[in-house]
N, CA and C atoms as a LAMMPS dump frame, in Angstrom:
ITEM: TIMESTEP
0
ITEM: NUMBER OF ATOMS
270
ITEM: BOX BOUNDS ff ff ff
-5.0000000000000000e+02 5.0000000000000000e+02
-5.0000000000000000e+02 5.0000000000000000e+02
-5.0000000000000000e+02 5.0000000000000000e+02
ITEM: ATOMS id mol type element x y z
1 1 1 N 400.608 326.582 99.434
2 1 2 C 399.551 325.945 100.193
3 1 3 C 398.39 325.527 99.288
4 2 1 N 397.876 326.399 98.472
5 2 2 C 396.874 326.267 97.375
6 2 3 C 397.285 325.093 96.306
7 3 1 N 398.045 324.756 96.087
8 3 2 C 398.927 323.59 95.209
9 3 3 C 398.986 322.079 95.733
10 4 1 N 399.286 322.223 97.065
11 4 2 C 399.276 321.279 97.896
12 4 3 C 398.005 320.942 98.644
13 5 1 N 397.168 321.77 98.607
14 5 2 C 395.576 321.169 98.951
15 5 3 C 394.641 321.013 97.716
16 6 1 N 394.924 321.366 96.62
17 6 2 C 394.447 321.178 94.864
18 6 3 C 394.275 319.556 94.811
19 7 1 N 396.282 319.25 95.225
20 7 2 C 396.256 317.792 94.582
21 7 3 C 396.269 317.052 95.867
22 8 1 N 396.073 317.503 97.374
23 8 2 C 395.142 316.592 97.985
24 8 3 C 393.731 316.255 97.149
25 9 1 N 393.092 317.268 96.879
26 9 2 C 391.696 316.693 96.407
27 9 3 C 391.383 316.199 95.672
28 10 1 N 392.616 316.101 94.402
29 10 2 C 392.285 315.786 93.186
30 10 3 C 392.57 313.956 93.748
31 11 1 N 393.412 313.374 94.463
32 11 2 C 393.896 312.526 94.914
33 11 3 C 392.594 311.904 95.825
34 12 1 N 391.971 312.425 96.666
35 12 2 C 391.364 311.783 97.248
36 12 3 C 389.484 311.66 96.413
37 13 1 N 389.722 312.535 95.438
38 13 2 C 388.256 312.634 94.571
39 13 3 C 388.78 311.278 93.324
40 14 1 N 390.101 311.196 92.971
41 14 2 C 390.357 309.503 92.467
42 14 3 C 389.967 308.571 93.079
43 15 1 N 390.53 308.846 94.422
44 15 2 C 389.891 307.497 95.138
45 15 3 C 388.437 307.254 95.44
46 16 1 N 387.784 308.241 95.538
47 16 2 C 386.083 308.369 96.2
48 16 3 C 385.539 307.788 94.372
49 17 1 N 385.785 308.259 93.255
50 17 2 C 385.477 308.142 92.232
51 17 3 C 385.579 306.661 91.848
52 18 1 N 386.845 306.112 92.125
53 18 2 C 387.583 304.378 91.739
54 18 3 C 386.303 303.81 92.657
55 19 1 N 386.029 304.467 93.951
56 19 2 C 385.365 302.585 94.602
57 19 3 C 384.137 303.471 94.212
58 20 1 N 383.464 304.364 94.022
59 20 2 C 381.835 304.847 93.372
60 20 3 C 381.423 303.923 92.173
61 21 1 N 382.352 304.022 90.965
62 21 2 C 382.448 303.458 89.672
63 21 3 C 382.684 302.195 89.406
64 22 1 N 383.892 301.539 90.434
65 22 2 C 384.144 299.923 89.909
66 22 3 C 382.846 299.137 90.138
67 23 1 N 382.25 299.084 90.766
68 23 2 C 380.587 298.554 90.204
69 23 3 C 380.399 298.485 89.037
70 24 1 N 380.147 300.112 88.011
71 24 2 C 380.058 299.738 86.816
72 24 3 C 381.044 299.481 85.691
73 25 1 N 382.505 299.431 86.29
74 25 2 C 383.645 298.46 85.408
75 25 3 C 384.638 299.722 85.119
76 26 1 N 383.973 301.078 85.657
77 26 2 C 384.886 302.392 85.194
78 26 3 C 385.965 302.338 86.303
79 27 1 N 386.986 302.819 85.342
80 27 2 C 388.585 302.707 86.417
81 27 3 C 388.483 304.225 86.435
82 28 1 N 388.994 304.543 87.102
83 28 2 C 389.323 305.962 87.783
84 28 3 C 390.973 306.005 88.102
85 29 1 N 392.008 306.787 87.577
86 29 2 C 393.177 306.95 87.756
87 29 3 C 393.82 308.664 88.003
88 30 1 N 394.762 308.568 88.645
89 30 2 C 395.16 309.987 88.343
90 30 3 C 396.906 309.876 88.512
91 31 1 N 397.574 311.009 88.079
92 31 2 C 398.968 310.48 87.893
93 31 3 C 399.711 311.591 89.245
94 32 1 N 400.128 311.917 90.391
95 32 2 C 400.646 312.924 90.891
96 32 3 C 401.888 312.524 91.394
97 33 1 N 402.599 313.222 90.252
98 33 2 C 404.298 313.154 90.43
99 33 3 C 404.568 314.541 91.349
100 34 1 N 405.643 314.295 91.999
101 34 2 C 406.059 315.6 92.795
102 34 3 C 406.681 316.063 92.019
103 35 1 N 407.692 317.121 92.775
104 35 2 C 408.597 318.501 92.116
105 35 3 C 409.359 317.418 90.695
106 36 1 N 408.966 317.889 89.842
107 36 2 C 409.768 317.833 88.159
108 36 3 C 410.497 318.444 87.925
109 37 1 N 411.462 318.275 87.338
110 37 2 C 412.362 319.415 86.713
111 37 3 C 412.174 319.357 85.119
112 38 1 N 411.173 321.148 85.539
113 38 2 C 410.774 321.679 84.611
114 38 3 C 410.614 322.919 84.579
115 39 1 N 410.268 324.148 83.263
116 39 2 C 410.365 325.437 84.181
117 39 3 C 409.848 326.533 85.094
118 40 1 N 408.79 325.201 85.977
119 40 2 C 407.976 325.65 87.142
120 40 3 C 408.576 326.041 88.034
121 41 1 N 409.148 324.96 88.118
122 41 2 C 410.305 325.168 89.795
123 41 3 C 411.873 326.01 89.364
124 42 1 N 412.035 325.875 88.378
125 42 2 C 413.032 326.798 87.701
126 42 3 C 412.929 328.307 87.65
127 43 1 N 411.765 328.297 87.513
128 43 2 C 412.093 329.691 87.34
129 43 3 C 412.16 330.606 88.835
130 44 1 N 413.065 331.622 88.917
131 44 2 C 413.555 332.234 90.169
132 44 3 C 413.866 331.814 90.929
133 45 1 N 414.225 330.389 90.728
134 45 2 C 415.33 329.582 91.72
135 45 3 C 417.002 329.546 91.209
136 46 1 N 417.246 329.769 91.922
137 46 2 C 418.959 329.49 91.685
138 46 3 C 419.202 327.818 92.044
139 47 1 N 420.419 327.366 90.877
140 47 2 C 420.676 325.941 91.106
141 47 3 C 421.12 325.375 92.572
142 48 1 N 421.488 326.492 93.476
143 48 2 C 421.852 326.199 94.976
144 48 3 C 420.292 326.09 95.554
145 49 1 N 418.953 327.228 95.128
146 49 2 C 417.686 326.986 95.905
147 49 3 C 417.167 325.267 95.305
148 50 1 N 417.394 324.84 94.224
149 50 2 C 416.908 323.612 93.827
150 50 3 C 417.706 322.512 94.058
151 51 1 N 418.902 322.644 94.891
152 51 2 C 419.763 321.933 95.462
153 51 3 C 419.097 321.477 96.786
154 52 1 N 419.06 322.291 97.235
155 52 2 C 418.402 322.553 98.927
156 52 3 C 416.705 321.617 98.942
157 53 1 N 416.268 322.373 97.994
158 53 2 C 414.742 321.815 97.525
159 53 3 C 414.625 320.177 97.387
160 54 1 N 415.652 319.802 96.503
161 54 2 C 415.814 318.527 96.571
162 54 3 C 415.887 317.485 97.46
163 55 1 N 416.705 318.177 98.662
164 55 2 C 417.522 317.114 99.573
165 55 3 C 415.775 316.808 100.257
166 56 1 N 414.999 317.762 100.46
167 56 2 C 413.762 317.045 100.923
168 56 3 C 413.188 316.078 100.482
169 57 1 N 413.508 315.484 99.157
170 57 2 C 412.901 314.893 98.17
171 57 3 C 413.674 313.382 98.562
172 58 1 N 412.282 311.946 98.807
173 58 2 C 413.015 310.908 98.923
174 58 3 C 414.379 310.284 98.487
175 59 1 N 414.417 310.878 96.975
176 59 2 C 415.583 309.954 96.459
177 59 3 C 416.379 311.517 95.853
178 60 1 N 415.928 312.533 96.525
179 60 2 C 417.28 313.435 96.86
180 60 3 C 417.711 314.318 95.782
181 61 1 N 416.554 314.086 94.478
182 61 2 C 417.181 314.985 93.596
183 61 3 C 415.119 315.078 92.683
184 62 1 N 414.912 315.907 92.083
185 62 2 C 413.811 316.319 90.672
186 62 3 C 413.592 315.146 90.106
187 63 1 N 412.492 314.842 90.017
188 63 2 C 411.721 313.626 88.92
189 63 3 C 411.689 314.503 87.865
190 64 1 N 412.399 313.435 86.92
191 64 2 C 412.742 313.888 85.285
192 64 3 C 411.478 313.515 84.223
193 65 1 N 410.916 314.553 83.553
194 65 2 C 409.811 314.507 82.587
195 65 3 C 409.439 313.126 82.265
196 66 1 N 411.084 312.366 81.731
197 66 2 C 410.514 311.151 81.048
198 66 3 C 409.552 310.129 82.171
199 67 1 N 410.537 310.002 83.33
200 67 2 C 410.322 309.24 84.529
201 67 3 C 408.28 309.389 84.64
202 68 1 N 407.847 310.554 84.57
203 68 2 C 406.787 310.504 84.535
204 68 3 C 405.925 310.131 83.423
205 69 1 N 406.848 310.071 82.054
206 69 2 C 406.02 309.376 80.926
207 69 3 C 405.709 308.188 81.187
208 70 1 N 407.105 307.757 81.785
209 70 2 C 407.068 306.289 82.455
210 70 3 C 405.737 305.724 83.144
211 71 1 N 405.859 306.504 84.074
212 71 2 C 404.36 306.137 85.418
213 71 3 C 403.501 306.494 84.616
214 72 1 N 402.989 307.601 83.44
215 72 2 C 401.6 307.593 82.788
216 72 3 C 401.638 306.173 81.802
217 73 1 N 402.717 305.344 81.43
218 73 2 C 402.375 304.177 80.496
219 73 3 C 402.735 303.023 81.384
220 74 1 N 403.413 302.882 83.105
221 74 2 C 402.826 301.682 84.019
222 74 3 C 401.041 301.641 83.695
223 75 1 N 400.646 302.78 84.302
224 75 2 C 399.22 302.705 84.73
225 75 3 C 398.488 302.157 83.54
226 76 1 N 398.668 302.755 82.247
227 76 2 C 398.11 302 81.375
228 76 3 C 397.854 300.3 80.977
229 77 1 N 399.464 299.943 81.607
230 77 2 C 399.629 298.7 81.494
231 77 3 C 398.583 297.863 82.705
232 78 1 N 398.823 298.596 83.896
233 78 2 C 398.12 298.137 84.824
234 78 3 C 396.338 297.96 84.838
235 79 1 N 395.934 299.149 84.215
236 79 2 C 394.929 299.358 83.711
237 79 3 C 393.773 298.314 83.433
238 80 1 N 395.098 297.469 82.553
239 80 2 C 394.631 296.35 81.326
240 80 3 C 393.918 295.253 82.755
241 81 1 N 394.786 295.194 83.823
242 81 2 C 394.698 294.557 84.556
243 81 3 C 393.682 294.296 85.639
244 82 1 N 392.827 295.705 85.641
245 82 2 C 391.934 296.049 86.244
246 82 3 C 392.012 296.763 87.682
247 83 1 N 393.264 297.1 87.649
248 83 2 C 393.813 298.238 88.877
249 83 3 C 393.023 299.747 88.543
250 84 1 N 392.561 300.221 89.609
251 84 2 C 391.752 301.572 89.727
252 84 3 C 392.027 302.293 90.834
253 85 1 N 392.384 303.403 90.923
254 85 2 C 392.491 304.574 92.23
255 85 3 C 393.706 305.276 91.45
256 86 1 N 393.946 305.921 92.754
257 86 2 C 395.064 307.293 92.636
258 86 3 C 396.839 306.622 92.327
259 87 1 N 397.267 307.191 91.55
260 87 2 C 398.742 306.316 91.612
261 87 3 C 399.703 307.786 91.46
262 88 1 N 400.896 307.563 92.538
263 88 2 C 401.764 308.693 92.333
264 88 3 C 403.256 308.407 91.615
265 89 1 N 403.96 309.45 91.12
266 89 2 C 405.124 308.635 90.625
267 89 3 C 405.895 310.009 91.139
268 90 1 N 407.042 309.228 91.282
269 90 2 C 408.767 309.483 91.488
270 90 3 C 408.662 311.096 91.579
């Protein structure tokens, strides 16, 4: 519960921050990927509990480390562009 109301706030203090700042040209971003497979959710799960865990998950399986390197170097690109607020990935 504490995890899941953290990165509500951190999410909605991007957005309050992006339209405060674009006045003075500051972008405000934040990156919130869901469950990763990494050894957060690994640990004291069995590959059947992270099976199960998954199927909740839109596309049914763990967003992989790189996948999120990915979405931290979109935003950059986007950046350039003058896009500002909260962006989530995979």
């Amino acid at each position: 519960m504490h995890y899941v109301a953290s990165k509500g706030g951190v999410l909605s203090l991007t957005r309050a921050m992006a339209l405060e700042l674009a006045p003075y040209h500051i972008r405000v971003n934040a990156i919130a990927p869901g469950l990763t497979d990494t050894a957060q959710p690994r640990y004291g799960s069995s590959e059947a509990e992270l099976a199960d865990i998954a199927c909740a998950i839109p596309f049914g399986r763990m967003a992989q480390p790189a996948e999120i390197v990915r979405g931290v170097s979109g935003v950059r690109e986007v950046r350039k562009g003058g896009a500002t607020g909260p962006w989530s990935t995979p």
